[in-house]
Every structure is written in C-alpha cells, then in structure tokens.
Rosetta silent file (secondary structure, phi, psi, omega in degrees, C-alpha in Angstrom):
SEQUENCE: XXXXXXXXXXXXXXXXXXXXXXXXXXXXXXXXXXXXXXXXXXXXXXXXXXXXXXXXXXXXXXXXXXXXXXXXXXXXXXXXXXXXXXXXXXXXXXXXXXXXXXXXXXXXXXXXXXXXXXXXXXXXXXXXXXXXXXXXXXXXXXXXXXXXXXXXXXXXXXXXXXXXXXXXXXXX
SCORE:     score description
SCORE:     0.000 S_00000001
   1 L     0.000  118.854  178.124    0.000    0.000    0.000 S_00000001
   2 L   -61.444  170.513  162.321    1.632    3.491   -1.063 S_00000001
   3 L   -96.657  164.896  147.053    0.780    6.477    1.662 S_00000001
   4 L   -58.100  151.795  176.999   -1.242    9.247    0.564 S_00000001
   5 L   -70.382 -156.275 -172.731    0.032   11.626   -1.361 S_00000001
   6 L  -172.016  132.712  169.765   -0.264   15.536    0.502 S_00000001
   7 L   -78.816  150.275 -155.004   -0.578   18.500   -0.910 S_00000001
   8 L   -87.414  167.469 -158.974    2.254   20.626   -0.466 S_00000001
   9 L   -71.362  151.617  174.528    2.216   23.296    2.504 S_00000001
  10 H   -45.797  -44.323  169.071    0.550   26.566    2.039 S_00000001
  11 H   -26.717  -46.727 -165.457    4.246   27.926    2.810 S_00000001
  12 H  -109.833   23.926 -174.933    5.823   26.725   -0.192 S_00000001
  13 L  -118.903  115.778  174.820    2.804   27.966   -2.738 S_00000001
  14 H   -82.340    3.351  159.254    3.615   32.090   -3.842 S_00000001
  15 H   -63.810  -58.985  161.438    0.233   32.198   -4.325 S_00000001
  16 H   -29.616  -51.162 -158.824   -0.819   31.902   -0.780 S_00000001
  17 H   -94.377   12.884  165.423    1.494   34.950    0.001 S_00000001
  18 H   -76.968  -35.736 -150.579   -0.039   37.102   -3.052 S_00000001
  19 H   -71.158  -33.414 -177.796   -3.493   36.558   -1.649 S_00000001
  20 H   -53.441  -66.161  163.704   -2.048   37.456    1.545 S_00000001
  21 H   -28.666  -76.178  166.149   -0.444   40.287    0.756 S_00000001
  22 H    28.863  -97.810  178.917   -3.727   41.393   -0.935 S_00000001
  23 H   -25.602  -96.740  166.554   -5.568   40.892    2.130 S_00000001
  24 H    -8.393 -108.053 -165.113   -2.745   42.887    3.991 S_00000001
  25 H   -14.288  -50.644 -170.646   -2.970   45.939    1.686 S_00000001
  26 H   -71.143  -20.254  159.534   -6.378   46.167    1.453 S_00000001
  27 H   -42.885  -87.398  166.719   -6.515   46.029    5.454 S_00000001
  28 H   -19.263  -56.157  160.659   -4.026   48.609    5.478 S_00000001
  29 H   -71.934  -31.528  173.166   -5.841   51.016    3.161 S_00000001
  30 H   -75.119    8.061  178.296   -8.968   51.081    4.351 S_00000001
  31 H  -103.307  -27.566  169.770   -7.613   51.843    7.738 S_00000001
  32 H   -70.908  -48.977 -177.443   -4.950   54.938    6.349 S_00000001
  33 L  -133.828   68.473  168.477   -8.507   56.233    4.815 S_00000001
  34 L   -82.462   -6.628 -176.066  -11.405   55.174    6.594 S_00000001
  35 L   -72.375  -15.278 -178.802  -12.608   58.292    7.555 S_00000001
  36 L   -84.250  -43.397  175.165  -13.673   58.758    3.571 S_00000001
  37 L    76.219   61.269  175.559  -15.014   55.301    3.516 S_00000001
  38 L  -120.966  119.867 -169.469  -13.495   54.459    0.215 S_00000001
  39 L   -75.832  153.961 -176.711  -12.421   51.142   -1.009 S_00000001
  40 H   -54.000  -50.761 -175.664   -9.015   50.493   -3.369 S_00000001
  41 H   -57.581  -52.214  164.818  -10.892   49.626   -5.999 S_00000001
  42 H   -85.153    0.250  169.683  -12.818   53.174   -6.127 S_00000001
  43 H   -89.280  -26.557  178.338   -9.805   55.339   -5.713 S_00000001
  44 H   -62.309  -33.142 -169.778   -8.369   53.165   -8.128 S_00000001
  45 H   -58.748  -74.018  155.190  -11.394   54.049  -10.696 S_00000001
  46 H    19.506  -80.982  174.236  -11.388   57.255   -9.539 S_00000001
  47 H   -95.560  -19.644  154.887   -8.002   58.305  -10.170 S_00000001
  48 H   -80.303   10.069  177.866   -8.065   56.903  -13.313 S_00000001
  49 H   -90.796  -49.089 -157.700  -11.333   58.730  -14.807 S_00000001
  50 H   -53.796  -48.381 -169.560   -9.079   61.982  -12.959 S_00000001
  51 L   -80.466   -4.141  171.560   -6.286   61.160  -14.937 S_00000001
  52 L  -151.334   90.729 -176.641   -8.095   60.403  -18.302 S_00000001
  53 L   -73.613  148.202  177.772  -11.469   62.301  -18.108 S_00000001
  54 L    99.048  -31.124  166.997  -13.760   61.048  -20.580 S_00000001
  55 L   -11.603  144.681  145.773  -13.079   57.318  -20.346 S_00000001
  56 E   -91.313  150.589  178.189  -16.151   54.544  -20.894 S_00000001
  57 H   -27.850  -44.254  179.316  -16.898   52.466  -18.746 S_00000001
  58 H   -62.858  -69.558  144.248  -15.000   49.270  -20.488 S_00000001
  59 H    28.890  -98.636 -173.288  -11.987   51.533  -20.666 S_00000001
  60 H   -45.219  -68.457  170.668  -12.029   52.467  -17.352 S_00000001
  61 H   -30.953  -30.314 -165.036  -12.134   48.652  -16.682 S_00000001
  62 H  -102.198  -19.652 -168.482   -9.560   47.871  -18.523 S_00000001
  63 H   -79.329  -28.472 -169.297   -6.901   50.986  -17.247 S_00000001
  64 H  -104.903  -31.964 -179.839   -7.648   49.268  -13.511 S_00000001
  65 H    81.167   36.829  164.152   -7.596   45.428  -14.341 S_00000001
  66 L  -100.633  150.368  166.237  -11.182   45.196  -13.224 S_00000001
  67 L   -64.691  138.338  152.471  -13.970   42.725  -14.661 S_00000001
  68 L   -48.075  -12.728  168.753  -16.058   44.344  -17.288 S_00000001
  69 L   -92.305  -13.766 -177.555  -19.195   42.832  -15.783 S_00000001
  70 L  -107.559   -2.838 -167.175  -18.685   44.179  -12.045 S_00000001
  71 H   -62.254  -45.077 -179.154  -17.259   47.566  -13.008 S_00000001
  72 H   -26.040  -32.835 -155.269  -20.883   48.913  -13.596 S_00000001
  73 H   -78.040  -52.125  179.062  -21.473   48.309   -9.484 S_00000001
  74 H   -49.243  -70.016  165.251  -18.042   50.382   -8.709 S_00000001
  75 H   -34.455  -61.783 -178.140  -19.772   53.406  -10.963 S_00000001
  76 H   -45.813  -63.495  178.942  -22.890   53.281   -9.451 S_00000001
  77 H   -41.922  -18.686 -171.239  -21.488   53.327   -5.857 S_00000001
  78 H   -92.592  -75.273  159.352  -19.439   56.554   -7.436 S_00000001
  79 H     9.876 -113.080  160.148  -22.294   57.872   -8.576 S_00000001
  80 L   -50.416  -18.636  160.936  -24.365   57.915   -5.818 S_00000001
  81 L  -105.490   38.941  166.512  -21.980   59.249   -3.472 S_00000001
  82 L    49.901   51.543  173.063  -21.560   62.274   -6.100 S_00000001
  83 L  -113.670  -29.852  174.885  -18.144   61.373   -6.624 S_00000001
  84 E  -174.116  165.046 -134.977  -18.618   60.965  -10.832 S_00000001
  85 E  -114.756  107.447  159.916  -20.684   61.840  -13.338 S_00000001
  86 E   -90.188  136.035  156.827  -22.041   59.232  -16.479 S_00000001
  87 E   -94.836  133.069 -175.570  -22.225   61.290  -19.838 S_00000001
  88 E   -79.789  118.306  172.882  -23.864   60.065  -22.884 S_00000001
  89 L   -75.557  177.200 -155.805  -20.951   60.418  -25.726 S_00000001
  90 L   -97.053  -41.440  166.549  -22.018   62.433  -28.447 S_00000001
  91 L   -50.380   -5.667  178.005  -20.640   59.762  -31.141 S_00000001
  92 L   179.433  126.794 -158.990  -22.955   56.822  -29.622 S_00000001
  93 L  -101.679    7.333  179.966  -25.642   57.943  -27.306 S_00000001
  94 L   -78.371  -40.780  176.106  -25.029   53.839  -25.941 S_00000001
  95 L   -70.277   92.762  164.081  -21.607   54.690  -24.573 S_00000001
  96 E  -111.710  164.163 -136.140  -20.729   56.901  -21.201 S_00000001
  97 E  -102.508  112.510 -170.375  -18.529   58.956  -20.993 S_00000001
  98 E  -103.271  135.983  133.668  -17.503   59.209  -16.799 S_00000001
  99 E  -147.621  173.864  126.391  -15.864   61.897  -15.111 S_00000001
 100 E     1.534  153.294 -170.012  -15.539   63.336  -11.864 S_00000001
 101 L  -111.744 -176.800  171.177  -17.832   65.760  -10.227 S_00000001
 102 H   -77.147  -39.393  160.122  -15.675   68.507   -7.909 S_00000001
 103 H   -55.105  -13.581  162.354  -16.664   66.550   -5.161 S_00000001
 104 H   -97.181  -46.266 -171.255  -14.703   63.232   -6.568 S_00000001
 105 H   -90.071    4.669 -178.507  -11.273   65.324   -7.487 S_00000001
 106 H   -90.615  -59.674 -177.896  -11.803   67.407   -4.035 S_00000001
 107 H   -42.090  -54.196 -172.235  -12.119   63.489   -2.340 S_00000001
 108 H   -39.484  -54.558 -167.550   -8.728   62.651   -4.449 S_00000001
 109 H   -95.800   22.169  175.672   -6.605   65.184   -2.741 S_00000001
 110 H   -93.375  -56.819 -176.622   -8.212   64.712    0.795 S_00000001
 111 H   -58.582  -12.951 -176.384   -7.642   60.798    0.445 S_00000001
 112 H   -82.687    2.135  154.897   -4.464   60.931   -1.342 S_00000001
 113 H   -29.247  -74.820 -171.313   -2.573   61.791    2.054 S_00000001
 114 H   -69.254  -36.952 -179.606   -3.883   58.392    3.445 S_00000001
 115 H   -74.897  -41.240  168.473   -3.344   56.411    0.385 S_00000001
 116 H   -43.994  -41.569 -175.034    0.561   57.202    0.515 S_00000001
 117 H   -64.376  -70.794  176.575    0.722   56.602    4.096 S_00000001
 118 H   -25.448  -64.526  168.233   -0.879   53.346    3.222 S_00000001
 119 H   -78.669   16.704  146.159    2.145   51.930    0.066 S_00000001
 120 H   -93.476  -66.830 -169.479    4.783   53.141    2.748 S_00000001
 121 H   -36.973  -42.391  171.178    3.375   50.943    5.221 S_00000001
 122 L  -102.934   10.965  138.899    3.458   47.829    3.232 S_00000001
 123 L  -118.759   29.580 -174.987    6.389   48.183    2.260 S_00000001
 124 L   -64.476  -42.911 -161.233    7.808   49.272    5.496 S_00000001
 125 L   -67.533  -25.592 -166.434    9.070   46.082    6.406 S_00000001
 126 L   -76.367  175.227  167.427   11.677   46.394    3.713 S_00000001
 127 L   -89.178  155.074 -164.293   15.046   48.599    3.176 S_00000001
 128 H   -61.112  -11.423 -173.846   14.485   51.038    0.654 S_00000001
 129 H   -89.442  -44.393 -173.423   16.532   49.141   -2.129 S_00000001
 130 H   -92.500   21.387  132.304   14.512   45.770   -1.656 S_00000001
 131 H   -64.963  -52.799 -164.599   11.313   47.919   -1.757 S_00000001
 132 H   -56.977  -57.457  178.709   12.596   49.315   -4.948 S_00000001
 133 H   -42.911  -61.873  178.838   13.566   45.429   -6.088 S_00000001
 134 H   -39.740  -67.105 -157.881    9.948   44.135   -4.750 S_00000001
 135 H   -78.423    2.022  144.902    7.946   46.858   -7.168 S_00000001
 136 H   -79.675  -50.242 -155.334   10.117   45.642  -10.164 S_00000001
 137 L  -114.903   41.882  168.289    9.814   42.361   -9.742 S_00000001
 138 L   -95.171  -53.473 -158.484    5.604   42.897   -8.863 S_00000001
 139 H   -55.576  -38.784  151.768    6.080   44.807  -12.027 S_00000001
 140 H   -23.522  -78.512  169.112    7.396   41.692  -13.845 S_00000001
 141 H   -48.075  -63.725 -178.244    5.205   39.367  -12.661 S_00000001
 142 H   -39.735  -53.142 -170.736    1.922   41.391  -13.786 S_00000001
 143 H   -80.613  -19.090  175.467    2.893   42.357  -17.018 S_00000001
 144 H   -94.708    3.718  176.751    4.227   38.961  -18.119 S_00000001
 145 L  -124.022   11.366  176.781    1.103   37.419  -16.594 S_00000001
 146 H   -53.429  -47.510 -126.248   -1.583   39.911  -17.852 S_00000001
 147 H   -99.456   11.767  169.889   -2.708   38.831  -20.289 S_00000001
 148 H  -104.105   -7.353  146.697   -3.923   35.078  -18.460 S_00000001
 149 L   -27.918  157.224  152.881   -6.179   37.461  -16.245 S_00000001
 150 L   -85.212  -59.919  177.609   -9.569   37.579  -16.550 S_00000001
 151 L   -70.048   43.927 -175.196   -9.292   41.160  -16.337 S_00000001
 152 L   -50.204  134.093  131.156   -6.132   41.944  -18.217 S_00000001
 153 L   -14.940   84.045 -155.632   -4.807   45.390  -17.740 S_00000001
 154 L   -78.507    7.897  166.063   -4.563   47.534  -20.479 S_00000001
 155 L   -75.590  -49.775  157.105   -1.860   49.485  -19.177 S_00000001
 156 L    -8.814  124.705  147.705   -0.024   46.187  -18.893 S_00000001
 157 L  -135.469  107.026  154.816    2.517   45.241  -21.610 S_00000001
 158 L   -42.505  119.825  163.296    2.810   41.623  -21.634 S_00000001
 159 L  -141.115   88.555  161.510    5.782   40.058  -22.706 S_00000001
 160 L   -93.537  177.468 -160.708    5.721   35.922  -22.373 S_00000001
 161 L   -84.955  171.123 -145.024    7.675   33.929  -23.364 S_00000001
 162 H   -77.397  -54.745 -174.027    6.859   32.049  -27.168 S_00000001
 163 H   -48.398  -37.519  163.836    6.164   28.899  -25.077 S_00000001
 164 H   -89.495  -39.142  174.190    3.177   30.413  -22.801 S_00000001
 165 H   -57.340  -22.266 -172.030    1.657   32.610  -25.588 S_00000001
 166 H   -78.378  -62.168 -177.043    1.446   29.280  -27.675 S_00000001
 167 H   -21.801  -68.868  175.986   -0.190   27.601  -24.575 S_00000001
 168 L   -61.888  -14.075 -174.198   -2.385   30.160  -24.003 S_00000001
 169 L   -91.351  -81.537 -162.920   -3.542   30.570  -27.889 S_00000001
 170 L   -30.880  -19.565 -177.974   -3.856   26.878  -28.027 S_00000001
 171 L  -119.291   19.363  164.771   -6.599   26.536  -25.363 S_00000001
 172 L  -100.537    0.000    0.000   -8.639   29.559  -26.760 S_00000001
C-alpha cells in the first residue's frame, strides 16, 4: 500500500502569500482612509477617470484590471456618493462617458494623504533598495502574466515567453 500523497504546505505555494499580501494591503488602506469610507478599488477608478477624463466604462475597466461585468457596481457606488458623473458620448448615445464631479477630485486630494501613508506601510518592512527590487519584480510578474487574467490590464505590456503565448492561444 503506497501512503497518501499531501498537498504541499501553504508555505511553499507564492500564491498563498499574493493573496495574503492582498488581504494585507487592502486592510491597510482602508484603515490609512477610513474616515472617507473608500475602497481600493474606487480610488483606483477614480483616479483613473481623474487622470483620463472622458473614459467609458469598459476603458475604465480595462486601465484598472477590473472585470467588465462588475465595473458597472463600482460606478454606481461613485455615482451615488456624487463622486462621478455618467455622460452620454455624443458619437454613440449607448456609450458613457464618466468623469468626476468637484466633489470626486476634491475626495482625491483629501484621500491621497492616506493612500501614501498606506504603500509606505506595506512596504515598510523592507530597506528602501529591496522595496525598490519588490515593485520591479511585482512589475514583472503582472505584465508577463496579464494577459492570463480575466481582467487583463490595459496598461499592462505583456511580454511571455513564445512557449506560454502558444499555450495560451492553443486553449482559446
């Protein structure tokens, strides 16, 4: 009789410590700006409709590495707390156009205070050169793994290697 096999420890998986890390961050920001009571995900949208006014929604999805099916929810939730604004474009009355109300870029520069405090803190543990190392080799990871997201990142420039793009073409 063999033994069972065992799956190998949580330790030895870097997945476990992305998710962690996550976790961690997202702890960490909503506590640098809870007093706004804004989530990562809508400062991320946020600051990217500030930084490219006029975006559509899909867009907008795709500059954050959000799903296109849940983004709608994030926008509402913007919305209604008068933070941004849907426009009908003028070229397709199907398509809106979001930007910011004054009240969404006046939240940007109260929260962006908290959000700084917040990506020193998690990287705190480190010395400033293997912070510097870490956010390169985050930077790595992402962009050579965008594009097997469900949400790839359109900021993102992928570059895998011949052997994973064929993989990945092969099972679409």
């Amino acid at each position: 009789m063999s033994s069972p096999s065992h799956s190998p420890a949580l330790e030895e998986l870097p997945g476990h410590y992305i998710r962690r890390l996550q976790q961690i961050a997202v702890a960490i920001f909503l506590e640098e700006t809870q007093e706004f009571g804004i989530t990562p995900v809508q400062f991320g949208a946020l600051a990217a409709v500030q930084r490219e006014p006029g975006l559509d929604q899909r867009r907008l999805a795709g500059r954050i590495g959000f799903d296109t099916s849940t983004i709608g929810s994030v926008i509402d939730r913007l919305e209604t707390r008068g933070w941004m604004v849907r426009n009908s474009s003028p070229g397709d009355r199907r398509v809106r156009l979001l930007t910011l109300t004054p009240a969404g870029e006046d939240l940007l520069r109260q929260v962006e205070p908290g959000m700084r405090r917040a990506q020193k803190r998690m990287l705190a543990p480190l010395p400033p050169e293997q912070g510097e190392l870490f956010m390169a080799m985050l930077k790595t990871l992402v962009n050579a793994n965008n594009v097997l997201s469900r949400a790839p990142s359109v900021t993102s420039t992928p570059e895998l290697p011949a052997s994973r793009t064929r993989a990945k073409a092969s099972k679409g």
